[in-house]
C-alpha positions as CSV (number, residue, x, y, z in Angstrom):
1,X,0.0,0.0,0.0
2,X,1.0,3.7,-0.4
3,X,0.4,6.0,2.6
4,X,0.7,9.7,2.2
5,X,2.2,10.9,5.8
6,X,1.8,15.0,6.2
7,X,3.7,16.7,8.7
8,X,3.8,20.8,8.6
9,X,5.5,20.1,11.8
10,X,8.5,17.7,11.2
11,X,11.2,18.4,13.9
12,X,11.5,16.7,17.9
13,X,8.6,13.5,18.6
14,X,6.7,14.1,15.3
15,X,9.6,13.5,13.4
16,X,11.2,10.2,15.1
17,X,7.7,9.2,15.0
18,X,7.6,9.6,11.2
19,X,11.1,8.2,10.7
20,X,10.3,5.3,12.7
21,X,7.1,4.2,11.1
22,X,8.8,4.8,7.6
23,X,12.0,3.1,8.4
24,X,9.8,-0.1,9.5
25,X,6.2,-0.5,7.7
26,X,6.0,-2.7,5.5
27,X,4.3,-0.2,3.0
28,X,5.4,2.6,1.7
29,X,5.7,5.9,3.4
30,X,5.6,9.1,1.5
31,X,6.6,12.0,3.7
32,X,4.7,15.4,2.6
33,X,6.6,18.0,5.5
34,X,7.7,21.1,6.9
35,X,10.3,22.8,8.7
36,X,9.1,22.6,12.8
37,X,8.8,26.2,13.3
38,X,6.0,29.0,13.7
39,X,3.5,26.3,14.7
40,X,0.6,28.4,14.7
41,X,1.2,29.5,11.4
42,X,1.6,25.9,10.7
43,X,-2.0,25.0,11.5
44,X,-3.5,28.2,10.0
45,X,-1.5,28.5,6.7
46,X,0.7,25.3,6.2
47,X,-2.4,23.5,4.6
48,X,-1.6,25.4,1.7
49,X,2.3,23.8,1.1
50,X,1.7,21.2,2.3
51,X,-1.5,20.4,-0.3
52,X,0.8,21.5,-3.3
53,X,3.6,19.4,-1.6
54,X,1.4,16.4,-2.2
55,X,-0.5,16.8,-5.5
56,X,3.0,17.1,-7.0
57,X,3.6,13.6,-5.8
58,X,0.9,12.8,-7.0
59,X,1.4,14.0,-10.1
60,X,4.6,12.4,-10.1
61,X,3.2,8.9,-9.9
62,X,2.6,8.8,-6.1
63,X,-0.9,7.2,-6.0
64,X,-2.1,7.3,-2.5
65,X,-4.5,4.3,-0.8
66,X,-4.1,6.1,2.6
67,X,-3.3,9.5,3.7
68,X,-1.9,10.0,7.6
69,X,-2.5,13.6,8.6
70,X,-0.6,14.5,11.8
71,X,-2.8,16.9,14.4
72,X,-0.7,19.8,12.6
73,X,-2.7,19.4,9.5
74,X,-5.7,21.5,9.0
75,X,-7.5,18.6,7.1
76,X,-10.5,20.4,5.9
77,X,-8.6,22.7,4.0
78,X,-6.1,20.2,2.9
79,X,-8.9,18.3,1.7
80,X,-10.2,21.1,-0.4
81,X,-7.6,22.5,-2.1
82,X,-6.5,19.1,-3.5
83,X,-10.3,17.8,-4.6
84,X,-8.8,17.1,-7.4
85,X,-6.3,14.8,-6.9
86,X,-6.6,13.1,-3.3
87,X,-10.3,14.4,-2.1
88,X,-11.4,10.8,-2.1
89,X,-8.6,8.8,-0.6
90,X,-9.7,8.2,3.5
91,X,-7.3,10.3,6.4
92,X,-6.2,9.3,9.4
93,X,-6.0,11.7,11.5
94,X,-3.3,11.1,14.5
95,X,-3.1,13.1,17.4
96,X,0.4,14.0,19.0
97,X,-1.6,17.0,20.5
98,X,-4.6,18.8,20.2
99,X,-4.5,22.8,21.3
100,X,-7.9,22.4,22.9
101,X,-6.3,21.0,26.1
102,X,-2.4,21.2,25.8
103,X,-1.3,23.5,29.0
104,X,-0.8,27.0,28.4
105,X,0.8,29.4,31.2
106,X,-1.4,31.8,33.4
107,X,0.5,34.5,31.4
108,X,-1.4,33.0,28.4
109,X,-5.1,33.3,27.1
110,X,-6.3,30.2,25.0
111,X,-7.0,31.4,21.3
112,X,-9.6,28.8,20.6
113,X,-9.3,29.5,17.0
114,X,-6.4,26.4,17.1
115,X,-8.7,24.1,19.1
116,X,-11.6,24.3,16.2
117,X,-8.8,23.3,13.9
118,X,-8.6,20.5,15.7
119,X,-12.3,19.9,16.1
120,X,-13.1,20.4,12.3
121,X,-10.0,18.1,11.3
122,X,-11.6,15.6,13.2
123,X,-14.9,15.6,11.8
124,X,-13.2,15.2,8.3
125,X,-11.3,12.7,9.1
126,X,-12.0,8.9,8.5
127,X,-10.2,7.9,11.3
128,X,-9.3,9.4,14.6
129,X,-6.1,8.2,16.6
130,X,-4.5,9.3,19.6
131,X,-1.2,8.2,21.4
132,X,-2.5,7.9,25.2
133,X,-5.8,6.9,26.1
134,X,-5.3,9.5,28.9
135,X,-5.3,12.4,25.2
136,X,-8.3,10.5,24.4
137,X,-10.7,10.5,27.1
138,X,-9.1,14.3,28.7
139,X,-10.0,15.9,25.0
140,X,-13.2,14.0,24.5
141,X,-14.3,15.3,28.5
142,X,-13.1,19.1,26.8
143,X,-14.6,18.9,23.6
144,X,-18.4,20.0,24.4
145,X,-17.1,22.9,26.2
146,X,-15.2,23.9,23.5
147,X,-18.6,23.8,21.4
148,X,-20.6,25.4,24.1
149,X,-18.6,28.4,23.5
150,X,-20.5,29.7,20.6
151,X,-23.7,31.3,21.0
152,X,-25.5,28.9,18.2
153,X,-25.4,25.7,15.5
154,X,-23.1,24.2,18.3
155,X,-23.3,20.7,16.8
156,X,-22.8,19.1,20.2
157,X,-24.1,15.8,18.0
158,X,-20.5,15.6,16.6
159,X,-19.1,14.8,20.0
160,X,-20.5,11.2,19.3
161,X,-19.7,11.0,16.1
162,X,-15.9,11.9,16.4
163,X,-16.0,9.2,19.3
164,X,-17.1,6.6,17.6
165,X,-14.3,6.6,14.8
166,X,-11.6,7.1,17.3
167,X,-9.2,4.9,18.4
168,X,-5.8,5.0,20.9
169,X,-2.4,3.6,19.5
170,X,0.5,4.4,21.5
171,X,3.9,5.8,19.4
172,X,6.3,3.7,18.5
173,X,9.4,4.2,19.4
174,X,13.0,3.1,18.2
175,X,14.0,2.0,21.4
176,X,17.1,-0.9,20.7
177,X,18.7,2.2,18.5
178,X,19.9,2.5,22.4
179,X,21.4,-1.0,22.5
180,X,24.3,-0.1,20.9
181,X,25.7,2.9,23.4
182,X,24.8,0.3,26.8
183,X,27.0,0.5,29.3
184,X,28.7,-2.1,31.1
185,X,28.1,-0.4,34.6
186,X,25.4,-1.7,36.6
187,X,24.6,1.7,38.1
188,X,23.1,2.9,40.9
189,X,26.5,2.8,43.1
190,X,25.9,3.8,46.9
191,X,29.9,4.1,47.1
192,X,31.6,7.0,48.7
193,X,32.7,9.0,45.8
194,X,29.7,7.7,43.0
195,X,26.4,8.6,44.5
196,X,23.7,8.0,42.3
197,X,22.7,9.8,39.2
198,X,19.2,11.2,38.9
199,X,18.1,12.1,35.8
200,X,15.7,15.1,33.8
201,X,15.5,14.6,30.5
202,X,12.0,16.2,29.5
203,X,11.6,19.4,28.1
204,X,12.4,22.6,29.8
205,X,9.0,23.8,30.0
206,X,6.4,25.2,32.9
207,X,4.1,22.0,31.7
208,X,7.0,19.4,33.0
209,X,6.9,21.4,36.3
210,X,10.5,22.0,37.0
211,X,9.7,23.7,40.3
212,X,8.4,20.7,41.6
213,X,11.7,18.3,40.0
214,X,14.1,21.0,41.6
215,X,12.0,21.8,45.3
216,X,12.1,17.7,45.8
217,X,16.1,17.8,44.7
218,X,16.5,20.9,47.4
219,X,14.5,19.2,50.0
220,X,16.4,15.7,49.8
221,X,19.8,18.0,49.5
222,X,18.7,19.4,53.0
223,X,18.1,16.5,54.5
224,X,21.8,15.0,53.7
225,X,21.0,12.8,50.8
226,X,23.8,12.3,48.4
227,X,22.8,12.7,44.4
228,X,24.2,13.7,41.0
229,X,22.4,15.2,38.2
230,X,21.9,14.8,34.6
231,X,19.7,18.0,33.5
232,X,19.1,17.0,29.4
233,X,16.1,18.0,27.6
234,X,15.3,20.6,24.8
235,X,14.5,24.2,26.0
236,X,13.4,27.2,24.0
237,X,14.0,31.1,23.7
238,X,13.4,31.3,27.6
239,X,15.2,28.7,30.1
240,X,13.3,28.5,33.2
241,X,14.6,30.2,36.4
242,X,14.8,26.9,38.5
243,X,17.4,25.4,35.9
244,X,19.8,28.4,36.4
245,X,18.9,28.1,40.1
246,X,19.9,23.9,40.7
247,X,23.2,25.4,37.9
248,X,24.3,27.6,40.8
249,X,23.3,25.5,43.9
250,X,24.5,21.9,42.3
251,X,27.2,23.0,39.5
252,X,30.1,20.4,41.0
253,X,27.4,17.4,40.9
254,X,26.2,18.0,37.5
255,X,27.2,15.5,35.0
256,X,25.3,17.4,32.0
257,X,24.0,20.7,31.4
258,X,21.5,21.6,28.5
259,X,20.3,20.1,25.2
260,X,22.2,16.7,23.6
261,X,23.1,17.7,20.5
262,X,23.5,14.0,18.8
263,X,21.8,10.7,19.6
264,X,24.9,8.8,20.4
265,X,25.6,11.7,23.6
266,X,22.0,11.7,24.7
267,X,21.7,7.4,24.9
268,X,24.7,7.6,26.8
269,X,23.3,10.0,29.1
270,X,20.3,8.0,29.9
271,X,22.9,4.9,29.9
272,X,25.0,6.4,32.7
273,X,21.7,7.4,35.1
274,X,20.0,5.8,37.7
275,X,16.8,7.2,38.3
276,X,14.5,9.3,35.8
277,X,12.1,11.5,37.6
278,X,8.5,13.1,36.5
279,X,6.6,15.7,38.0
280,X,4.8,16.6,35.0
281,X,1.8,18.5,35.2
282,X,0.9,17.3,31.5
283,X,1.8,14.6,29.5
284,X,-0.1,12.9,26.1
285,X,2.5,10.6,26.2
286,X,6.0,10.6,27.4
287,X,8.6,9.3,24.9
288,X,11.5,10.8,26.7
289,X,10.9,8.9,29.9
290,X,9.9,6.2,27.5
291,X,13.8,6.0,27.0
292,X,15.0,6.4,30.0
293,X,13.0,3.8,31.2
294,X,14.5,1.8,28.3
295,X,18.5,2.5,29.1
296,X,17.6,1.4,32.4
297,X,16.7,4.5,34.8
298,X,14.4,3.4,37.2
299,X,11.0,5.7,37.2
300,X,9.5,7.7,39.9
301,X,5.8,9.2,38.2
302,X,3.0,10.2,38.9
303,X,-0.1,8.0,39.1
304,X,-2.2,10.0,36.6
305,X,-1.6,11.4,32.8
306,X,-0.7,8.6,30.8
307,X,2.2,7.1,32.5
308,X,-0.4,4.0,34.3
309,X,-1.5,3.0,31.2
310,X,2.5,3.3,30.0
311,X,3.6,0.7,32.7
312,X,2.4,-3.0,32.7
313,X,0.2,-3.2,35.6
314,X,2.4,-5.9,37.5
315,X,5.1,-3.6,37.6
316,X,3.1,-0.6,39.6
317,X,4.8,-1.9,42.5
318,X,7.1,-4.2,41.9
319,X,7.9,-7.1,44.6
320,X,11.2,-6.5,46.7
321,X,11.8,-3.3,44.3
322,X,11.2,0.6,44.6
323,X,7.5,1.6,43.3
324,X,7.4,3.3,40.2
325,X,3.5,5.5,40.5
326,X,3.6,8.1,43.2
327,X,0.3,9.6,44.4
328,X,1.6,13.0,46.0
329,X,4.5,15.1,46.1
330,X,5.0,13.7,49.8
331,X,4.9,10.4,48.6
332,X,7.3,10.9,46.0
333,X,9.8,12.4,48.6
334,X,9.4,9.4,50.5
335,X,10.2,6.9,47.5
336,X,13.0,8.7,46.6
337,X,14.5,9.1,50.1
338,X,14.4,5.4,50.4
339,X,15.9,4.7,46.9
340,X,18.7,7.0,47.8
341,X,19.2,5.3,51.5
342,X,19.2,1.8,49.5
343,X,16.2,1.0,51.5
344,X,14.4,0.5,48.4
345,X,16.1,-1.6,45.5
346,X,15.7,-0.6,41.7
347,X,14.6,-2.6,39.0
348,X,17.0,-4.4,36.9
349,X,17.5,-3.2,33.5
350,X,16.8,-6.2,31.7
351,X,13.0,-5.6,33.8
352,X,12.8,-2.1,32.6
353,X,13.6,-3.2,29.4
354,X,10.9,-5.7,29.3
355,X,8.4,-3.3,30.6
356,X,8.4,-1.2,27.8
357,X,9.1,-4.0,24.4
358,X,5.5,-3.4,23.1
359,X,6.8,0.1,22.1
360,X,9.5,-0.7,19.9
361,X,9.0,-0.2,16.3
362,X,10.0,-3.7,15.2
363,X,6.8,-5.5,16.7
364,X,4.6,-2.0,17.2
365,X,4.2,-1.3,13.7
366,X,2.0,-4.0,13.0
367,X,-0.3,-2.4,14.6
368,X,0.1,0.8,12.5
369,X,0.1,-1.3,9.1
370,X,-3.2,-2.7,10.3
371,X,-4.9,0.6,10.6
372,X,-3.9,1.6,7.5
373,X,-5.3,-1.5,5.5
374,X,-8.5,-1.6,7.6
375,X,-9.1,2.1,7.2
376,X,-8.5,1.4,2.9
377,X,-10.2,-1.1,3.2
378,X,-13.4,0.4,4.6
């Protein structure tokens, strides 16, 4: 089969995502994208590139049997300003995001204009999919106050119909490109001189909730416990305070400051910690603690978002080892001050790695190739 894949917004998750399903479908992939920048200009205007993008492979022999439209796309004007030439072939619409419930900061007001995008790509859309059953049910619960906005014609019908040709397929993830850069070292040393290594590798962002990370790191630091730090993750035009804070008040126990700028540095990172930490106060899915998890950092996360529905049930609290699901920022104190006082034991790599093997690309696309022959098919 040939699958169209549009991305205005090919940079960071949507474009390992992309990669990935290319690199290991067994149809064929033709990417349609777009530099990852000036996103809002990339929902309201990149329809029209991206459109002309694809009717010139079309044109150059490219017959479509599917088209995969990332939550970037503004499908109903795709869809119309290539009637012509790919009107009729069925979309699947996947979500990475949706701007009707991603977290803005109280300095922010919601322009709502982004979240009808959403809506409206939705109800022209064949299929609906969405990485986290946790993105699922939270936009679903937001969508008929979204409608109820508008003083008339709110179509609150739709919600129904827009549920009933969704579906949730977690990303895939090339997690055993890791393999390659694993380390010999067990880890997690309690020695004199090699405390353990606790790790943040999410994005430097108010939505991660860095204050929280940083005031838990102080709080342990005051009460005598012995860490290092890995501080990874992409960051934008503005670094939040609390990073230049934990530079000044932990510089001689950082292992790593700032973004990795190859993937050979940035597995060996997550290779040489210990423990991966989330206080996250959003998360549709969570690929970079994903691969943490993976290289064999044992997780501390919150028991909400998507991360229960991430981790095998049996392994919420694993026998004889550290839990994994914290319920409160006391509880997650607690867990950690045991992990680093060795009262409470990590899991094994080759556990972690285990925990997360439906996730990798090699078995998880066949998941993917099934939704795309189903949806032609129908």
């Amino acid at each position: 089969m040939n699958v169209l894949a549009l991305e205005p917004w090919y940079g960071g998750s949507h474009r390992n995502f992309l990669d990935g399903l290319a690199r290991h479908s067994r149809h064929v992939i033709q990417r349609v994208t777009m530099p990852a920048r000036f996103w809002k200009w990339r929902m309201q205007g990149g329809a029209v590139t991206i459109a002309r993008k694809a009717i010139q492979a079309v044109e150059g022999g490219f017959q479509p049997d599917v088209i995969l439209a990332s939550s970037m796309v503004n499908v109903p004007a795709l869809l119309s300003l290539t009637r012509h030439q790919i009107s009729r072939v069925p979309v699947v619409y996947y979500l990475h995001e949706n701007q009707l419930t991603y977290p803005i900061s109280d300095k922010e007001e919601r322009d709502l204009s982004y979240a009808y995008i959403n809506y409206l790509s939705c109800l022209a859309a064949d299929r609906i999919v969405f990485n986290s059953e946790f993105h699922y049910e939270e936009f679903m619960r937001a969508l008929p106050g979204l409608l109820k906005v508008f003083p008339d014609y709110t179509h609150l019908h739709t919600v129904s119909e827009i549920r009933a040709k969704s579906s949730v397929l977690h990303l895939g993830i090339n997690l055993k490109a890791h393999d390659q850069y694993e380390s010999s070292d067990e880890g997690f040393s309690l020695g004199p001189d090699e405390p353990p290594i606790v790790l943040w590798n999410q994005r430097w962002e108010y939505d991660k909730n860095p204050e929280a990370f940083f005031r838990l790191m102080s709080r342990l630091d005051d009460a005598g416990f012995r860490f290092r730090l890995i501080l990874a993750g992409k960051h934008f035009e503005e670094q939040p305070y609390e990073f230049e804070q934990a530079f000044e008040r932990y510089a001689e126990r950082i292992l790593h400051y700032g973004y990795a700028e190859d993937f050979e540095e940035y597995s060996r990172l997550l290779q040489r910690a210990d423990i991966v930490i989330s206080t996250a106060l959003h998360e549709f899915f969570g690929i970079a603690v994903m691969e943490a998890i993976y290289c064999g950092c044992h997780p501390v996360l919150p028991n909400r978002l998507s991360y229960p529905e991430l981790i095998p049930e049996r392994h919420h609290r694993p026998l004889l080892h550290a839990p994994i699901l914290y319920e409160d920022y006391d509880e997650l104190f607690v867990i950690m001050s045991d992990l680093l006082k060795g009262n409470e034991h990590p899991l094994p790599r080759v556990v972690l790695q285990s925990m997360l093997s439906q996730l990798d690309w090699a078995t998880h696309v066949e998941q993917y190739d099934a939704l795309f022959e189903s949806t032609a098919a129908n």
